[in-house]
Backbone as CSV, one residue per row, in Angstrom:
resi,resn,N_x,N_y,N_z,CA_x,CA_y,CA_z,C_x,C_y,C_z
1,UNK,0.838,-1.184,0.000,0.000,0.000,0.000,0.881,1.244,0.000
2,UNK,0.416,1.910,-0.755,1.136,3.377,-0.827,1.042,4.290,0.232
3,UNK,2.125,4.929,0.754,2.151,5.606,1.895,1.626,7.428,1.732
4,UNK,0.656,7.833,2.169,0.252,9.011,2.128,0.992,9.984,2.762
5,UNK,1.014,11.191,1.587,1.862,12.301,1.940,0.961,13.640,1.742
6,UNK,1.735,14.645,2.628,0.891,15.861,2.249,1.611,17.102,1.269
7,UNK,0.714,17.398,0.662,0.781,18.250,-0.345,2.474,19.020,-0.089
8,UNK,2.078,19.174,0.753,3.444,20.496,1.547,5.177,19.503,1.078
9,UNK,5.211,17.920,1.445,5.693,17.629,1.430,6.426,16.720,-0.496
10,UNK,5.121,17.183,-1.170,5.786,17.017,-2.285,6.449,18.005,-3.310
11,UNK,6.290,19.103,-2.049,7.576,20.394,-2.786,8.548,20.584,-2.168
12,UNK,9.348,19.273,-1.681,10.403,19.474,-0.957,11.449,19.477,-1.664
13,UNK,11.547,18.790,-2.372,12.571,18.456,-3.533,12.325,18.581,-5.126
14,UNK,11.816,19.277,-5.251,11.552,19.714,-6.996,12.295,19.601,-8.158
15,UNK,13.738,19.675,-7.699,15.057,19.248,-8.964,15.941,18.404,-8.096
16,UNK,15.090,16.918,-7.861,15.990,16.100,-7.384,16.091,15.359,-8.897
17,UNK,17.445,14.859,-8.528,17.670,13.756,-10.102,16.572,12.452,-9.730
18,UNK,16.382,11.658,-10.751,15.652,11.153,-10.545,17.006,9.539,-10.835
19,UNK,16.849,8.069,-10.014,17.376,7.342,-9.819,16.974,5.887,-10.783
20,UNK,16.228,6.656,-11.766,15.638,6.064,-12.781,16.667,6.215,-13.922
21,UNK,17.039,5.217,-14.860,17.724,5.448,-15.985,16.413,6.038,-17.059
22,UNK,17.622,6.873,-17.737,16.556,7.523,-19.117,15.777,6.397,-19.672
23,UNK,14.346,7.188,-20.083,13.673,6.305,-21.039,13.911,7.061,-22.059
24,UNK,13.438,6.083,-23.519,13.574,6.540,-24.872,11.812,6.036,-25.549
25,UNK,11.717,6.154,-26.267,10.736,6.347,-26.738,10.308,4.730,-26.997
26,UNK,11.014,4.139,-27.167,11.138,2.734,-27.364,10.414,1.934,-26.167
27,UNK,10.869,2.656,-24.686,10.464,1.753,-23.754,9.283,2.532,-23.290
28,UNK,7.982,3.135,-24.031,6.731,3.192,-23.483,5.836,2.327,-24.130
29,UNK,5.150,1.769,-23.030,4.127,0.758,-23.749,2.263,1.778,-24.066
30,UNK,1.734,0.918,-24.391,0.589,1.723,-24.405,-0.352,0.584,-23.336
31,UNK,-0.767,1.540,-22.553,-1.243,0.813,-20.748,-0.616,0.753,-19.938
32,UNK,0.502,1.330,-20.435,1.589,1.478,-18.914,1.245,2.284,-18.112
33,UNK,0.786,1.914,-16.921,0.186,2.616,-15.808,0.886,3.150,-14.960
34,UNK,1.016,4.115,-14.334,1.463,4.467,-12.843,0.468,5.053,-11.930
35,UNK,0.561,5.291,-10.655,-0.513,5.338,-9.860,0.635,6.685,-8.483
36,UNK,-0.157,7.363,-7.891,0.634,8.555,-7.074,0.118,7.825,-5.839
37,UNK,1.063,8.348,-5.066,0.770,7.702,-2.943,-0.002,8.725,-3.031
38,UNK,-1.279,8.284,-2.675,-2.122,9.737,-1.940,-1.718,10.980,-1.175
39,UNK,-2.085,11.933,-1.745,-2.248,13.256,-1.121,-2.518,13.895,-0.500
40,UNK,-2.607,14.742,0.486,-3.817,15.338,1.253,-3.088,16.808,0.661
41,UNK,-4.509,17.669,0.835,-4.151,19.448,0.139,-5.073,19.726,1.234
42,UNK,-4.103,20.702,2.157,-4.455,21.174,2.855,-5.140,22.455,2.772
43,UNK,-6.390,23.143,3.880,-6.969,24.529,3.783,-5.206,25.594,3.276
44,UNK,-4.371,25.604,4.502,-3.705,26.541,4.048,-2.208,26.245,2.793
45,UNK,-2.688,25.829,2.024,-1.919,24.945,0.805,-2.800,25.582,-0.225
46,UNK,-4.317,25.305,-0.227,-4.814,26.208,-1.126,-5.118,27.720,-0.782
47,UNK,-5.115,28.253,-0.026,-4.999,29.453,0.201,-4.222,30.308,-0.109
48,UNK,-2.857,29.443,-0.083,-1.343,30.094,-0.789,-1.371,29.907,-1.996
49,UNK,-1.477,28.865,-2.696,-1.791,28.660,-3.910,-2.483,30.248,-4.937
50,UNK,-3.962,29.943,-4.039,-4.938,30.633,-4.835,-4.386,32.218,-4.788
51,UNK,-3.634,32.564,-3.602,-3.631,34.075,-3.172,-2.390,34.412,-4.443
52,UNK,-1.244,33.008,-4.832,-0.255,33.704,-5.318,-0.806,33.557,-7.242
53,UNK,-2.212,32.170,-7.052,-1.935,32.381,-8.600,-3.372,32.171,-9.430
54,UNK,-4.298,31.756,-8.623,-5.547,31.770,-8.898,-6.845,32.324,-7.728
55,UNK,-6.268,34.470,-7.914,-6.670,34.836,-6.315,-8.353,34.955,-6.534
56,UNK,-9.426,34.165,-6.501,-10.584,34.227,-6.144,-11.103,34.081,-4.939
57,UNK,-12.113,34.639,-4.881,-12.546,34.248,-2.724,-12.757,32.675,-2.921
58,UNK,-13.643,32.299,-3.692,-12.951,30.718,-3.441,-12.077,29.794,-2.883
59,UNK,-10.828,30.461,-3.454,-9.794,29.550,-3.344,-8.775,30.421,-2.324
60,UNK,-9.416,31.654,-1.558,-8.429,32.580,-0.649,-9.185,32.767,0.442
61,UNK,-10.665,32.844,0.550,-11.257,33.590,1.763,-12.223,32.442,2.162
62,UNK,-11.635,31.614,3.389,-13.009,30.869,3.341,-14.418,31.408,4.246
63,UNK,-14.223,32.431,4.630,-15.765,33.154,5.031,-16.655,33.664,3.475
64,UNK,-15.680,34.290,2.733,-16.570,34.387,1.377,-16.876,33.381,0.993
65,UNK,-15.811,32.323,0.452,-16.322,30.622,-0.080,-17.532,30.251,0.665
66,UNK,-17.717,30.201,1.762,-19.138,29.496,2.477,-20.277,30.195,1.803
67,UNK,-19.963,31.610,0.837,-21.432,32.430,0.406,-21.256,32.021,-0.971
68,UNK,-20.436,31.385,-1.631,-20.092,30.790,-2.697,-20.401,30.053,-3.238
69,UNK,-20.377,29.360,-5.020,-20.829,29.046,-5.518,-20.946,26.880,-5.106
70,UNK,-19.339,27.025,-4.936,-19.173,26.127,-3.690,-19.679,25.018,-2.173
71,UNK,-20.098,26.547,-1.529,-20.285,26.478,-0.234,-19.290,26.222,0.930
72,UNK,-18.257,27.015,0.575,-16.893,26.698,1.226,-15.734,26.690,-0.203
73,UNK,-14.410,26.538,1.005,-13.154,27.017,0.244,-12.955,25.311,-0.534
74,UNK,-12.282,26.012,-2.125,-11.908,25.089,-2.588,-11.012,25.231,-3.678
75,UNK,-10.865,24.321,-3.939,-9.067,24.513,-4.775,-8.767,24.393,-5.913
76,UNK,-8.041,25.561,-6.524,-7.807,26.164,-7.763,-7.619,24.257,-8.581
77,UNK,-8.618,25.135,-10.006,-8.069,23.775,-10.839,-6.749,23.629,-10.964
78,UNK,-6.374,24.942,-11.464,-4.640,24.750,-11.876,-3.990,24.319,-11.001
79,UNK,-4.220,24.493,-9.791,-3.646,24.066,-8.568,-3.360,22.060,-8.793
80,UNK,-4.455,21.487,-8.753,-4.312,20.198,-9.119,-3.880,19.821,-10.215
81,UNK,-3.850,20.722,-11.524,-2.955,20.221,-12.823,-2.031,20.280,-12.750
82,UNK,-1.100,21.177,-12.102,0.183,21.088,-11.904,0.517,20.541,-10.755
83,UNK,-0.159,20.147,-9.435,0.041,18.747,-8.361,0.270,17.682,-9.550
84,UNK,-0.891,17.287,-10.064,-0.861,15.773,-11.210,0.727,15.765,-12.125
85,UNK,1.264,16.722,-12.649,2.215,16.926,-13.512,3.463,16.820,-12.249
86,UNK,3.365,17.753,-11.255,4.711,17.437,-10.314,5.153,15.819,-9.509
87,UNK,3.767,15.761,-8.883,3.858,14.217,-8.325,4.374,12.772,-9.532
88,UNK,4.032,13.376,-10.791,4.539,12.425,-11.621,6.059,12.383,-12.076
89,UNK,6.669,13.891,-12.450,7.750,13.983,-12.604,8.739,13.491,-11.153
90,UNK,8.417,14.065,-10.026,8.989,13.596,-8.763,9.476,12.366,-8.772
91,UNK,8.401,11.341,-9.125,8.236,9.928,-8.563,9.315,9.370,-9.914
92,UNK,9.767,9.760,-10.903,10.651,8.998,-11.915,9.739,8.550,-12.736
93,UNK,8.926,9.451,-13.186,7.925,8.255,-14.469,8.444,8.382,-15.636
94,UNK,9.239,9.285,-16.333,9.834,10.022,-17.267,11.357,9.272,-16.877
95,UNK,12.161,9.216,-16.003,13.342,8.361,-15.641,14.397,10.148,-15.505
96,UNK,15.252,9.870,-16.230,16.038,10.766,-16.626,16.073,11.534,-18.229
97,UNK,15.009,11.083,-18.648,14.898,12.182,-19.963,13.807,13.312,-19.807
98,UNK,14.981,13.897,-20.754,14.016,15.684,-20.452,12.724,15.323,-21.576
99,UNK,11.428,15.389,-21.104,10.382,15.396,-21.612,9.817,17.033,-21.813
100,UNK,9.711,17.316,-23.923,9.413,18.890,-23.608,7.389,18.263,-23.943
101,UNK,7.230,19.142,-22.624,5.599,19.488,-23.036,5.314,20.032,-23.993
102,UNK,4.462,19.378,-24.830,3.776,20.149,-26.514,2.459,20.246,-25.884
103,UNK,1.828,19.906,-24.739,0.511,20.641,-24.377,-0.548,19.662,-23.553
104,UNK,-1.713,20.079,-23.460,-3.007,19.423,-23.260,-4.111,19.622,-23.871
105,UNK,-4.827,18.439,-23.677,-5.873,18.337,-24.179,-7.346,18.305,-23.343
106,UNK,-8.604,18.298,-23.553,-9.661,17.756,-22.866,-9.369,17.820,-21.392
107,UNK,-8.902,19.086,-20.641,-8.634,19.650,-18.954,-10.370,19.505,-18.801
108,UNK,-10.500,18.711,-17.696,-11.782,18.868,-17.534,-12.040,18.520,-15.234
109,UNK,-12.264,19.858,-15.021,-12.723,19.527,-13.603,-14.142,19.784,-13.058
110,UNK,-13.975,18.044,-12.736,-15.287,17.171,-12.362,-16.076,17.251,-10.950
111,UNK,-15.438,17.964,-10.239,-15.566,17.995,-8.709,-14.854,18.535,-7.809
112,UNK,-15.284,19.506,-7.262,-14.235,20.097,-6.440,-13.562,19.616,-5.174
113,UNK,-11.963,20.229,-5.558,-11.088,19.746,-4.632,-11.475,20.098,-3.030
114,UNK,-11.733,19.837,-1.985,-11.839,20.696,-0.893,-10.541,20.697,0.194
115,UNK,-11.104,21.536,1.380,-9.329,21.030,2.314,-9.584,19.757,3.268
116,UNK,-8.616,19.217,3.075,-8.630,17.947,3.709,-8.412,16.544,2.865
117,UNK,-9.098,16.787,1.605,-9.293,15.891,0.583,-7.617,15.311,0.223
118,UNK,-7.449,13.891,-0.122,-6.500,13.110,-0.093,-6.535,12.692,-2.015
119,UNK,-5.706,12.877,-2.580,-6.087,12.868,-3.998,-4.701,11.850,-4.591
120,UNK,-5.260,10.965,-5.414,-4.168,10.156,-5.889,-4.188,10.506,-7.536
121,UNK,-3.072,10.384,-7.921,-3.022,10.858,-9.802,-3.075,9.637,-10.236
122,UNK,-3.326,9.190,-11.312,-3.366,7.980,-12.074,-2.741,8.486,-13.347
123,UNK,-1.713,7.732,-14.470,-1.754,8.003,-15.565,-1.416,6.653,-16.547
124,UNK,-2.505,6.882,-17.623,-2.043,5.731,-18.633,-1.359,6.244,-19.723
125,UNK,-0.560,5.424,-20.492,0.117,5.721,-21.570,-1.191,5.046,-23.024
126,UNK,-1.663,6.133,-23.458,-2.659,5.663,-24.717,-2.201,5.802,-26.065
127,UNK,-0.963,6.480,-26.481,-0.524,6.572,-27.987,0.891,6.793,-27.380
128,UNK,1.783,5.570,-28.518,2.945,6.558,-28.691,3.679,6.134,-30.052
129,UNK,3.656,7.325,-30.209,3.997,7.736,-32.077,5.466,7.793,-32.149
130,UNK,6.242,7.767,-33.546,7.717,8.183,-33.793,7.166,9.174,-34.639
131,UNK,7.834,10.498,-34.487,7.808,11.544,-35.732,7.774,10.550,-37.247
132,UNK,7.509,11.086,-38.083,7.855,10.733,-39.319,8.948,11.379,-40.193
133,UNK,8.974,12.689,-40.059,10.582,13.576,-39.923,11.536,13.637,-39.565
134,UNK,11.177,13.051,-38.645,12.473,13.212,-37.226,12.368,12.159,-36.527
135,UNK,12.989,11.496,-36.848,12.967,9.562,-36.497,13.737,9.537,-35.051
136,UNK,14.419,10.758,-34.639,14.984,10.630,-33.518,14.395,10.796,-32.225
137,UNK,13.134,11.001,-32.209,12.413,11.702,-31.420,10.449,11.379,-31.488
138,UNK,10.420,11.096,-30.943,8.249,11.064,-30.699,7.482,11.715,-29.493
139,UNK,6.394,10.833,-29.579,5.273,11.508,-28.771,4.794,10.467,-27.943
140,UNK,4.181,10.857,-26.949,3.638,10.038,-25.593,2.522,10.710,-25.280
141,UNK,1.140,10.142,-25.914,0.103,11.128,-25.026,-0.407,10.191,-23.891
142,UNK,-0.756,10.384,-22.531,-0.948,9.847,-21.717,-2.524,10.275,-21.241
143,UNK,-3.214,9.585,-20.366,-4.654,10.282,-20.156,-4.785,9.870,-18.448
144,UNK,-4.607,11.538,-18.119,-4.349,11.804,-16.642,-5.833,11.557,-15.896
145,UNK,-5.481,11.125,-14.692,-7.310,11.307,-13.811,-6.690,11.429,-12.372
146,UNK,-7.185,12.062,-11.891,-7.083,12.705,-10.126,-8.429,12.407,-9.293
147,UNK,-8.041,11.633,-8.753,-9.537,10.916,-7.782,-9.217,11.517,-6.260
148,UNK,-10.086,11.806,-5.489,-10.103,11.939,-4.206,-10.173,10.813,-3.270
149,UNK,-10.326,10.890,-2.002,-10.154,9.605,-0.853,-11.423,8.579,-1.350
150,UNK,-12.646,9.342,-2.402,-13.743,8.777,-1.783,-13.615,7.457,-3.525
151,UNK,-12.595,7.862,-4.296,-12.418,7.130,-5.068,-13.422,8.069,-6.405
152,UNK,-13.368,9.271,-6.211,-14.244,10.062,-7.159,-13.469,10.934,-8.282
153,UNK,-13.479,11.083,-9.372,-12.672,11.886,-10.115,-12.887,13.096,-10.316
154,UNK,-11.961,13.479,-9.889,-12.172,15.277,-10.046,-11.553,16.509,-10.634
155,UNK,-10.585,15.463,-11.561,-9.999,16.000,-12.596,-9.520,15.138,-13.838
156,UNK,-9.635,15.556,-15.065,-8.946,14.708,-16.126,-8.631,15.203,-17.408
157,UNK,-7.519,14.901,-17.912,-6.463,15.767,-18.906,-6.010,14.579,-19.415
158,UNK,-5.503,15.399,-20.868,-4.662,13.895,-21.700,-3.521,15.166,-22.013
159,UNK,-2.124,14.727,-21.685,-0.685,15.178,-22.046,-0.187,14.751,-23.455
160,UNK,0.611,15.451,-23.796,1.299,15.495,-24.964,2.739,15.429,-24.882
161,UNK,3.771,14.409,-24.936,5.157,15.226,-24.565,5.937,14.615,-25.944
162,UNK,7.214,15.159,-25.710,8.048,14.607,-26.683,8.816,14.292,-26.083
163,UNK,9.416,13.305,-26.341,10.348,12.221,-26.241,11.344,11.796,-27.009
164,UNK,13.011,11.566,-26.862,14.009,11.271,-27.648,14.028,9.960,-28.053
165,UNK,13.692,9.228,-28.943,14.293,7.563,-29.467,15.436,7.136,-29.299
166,UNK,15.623,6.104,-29.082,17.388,5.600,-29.682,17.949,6.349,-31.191
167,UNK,18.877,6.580,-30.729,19.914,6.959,-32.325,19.820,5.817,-33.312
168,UNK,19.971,4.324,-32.695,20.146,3.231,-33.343,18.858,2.845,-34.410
169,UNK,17.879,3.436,-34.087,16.598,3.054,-34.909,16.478,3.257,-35.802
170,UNK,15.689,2.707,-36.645,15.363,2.795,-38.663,14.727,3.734,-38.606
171,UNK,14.797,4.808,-39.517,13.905,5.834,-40.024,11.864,5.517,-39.504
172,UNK,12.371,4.098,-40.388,10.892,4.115,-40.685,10.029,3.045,-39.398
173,UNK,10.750,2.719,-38.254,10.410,1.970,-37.543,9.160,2.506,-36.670
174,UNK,7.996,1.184,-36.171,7.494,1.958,-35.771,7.501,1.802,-34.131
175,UNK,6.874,2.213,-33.478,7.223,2.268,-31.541,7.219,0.777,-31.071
C-alpha cells in the first residue's frame, strides 16, 4: 500500500535527479500505468496557492467561499494540474529524460477539490507515435485522472510530450 503524503511535502525536492535510468521512446508501452501515494491538500496549501496564482474568494477567503458558488473554500483547478504533472515527474515516471511538453488536451474539472481531501493521480500511456521527420524523437500522449479519498474523479487531462528515441533506430520503424 502506498504511503500518504501531504501536499506540503511534495515540494520538498523539486530538482531532485531522478534514480531512474533515461527512457527513450522505445520503452513506453501503451497501458503502462502508474498510480501517485495519496495526497492530502491542505486549507492553508490552497490558500497560498490561490492568493499567489488563482486569487478568487474561493480559493483565498473561506468566510466568502461558504457564500459561494461552492459552499466553502476550494481549490484552484490549476492548482491540481500542476500537483498531477509534479507528483509524476517527482516519482521517476519520465526516468532521466528531459520530456518537452507540446501541451493538453480535454482539462476537464469534475468535482471540487476541498481542504482535507486526499487525492491520488493515475496516468495511462494511450498513444505513442515516432515523428515521421524526425525519427529521432516522438510523442507520448498519456490520459491523466485525479480521484479523491472517496475514489471520485475530479480531474482529467490527456498530455502530450516529446520524447528522444534511440539513435540506433530505422527511419521508418514503428514504436
Amino acid at each position: 500500500m502506498l504511503g500518504k503524503t501531504t501536499y506540503l511535502e511534495t515540494l520538498v525536492d523539486l530538482h531532485a535527479s531522478s534514480d531512474r535510468p533515461a527512457r527513450f521512446l522505445e520503452d513506453f508501452a501503451i497501458g503502462e500505468r502508474w498510480t501517485s501515494a495519496p495526497t492530502v491538500i491542505s486549507e492553508a496549501e490552497m490558500i497560498a496557492y490561490g492568493q499567489a496564482n488563482d486569487p478568487q474568494p474561493m480559493h483565498t477567503d473561506p468566510v466568502a467561499a461558504a457564500n459561494g458558488p461552492f459552499g466553502g473554500l476550494v481549490a484552484s483547478g490549476w492548482q491540481i494540474a500542476a500537483f498531477s504533472m509534479r507528483v509524476f515527474v517527482q516519482s521517476g515516471g519520465y526516468g532521466k529524460t528531459p520530456v518537452v511538453g507540446m501541451g493538453i488536451d480535454e482539462l476537464r474539472w469534475q468535482k471540487p477539490v476541498r481542504p482535507g481531501d486526499s487525492l491520488t493521480v493515475e496516468r495511462e500511456v494511450v498513444e505513442v507515435t515516432r515523428s515521421r521527420t524526425r525519427p529521432d524523437r516522438g510523442m507520448i500522449r498519456t490520459r491523466v485522472q485525479v480521484r479523491n479519498q472517496d475514489g471520485e474523479v475530479v480531474m482529467t487531462l490527456y498530455t502530450l510530450g516529446r520524447v528522444p528515441a534511440r539513435s540506433d533506430a530505422p527511419a521508418g520503424s514503428a514504436p
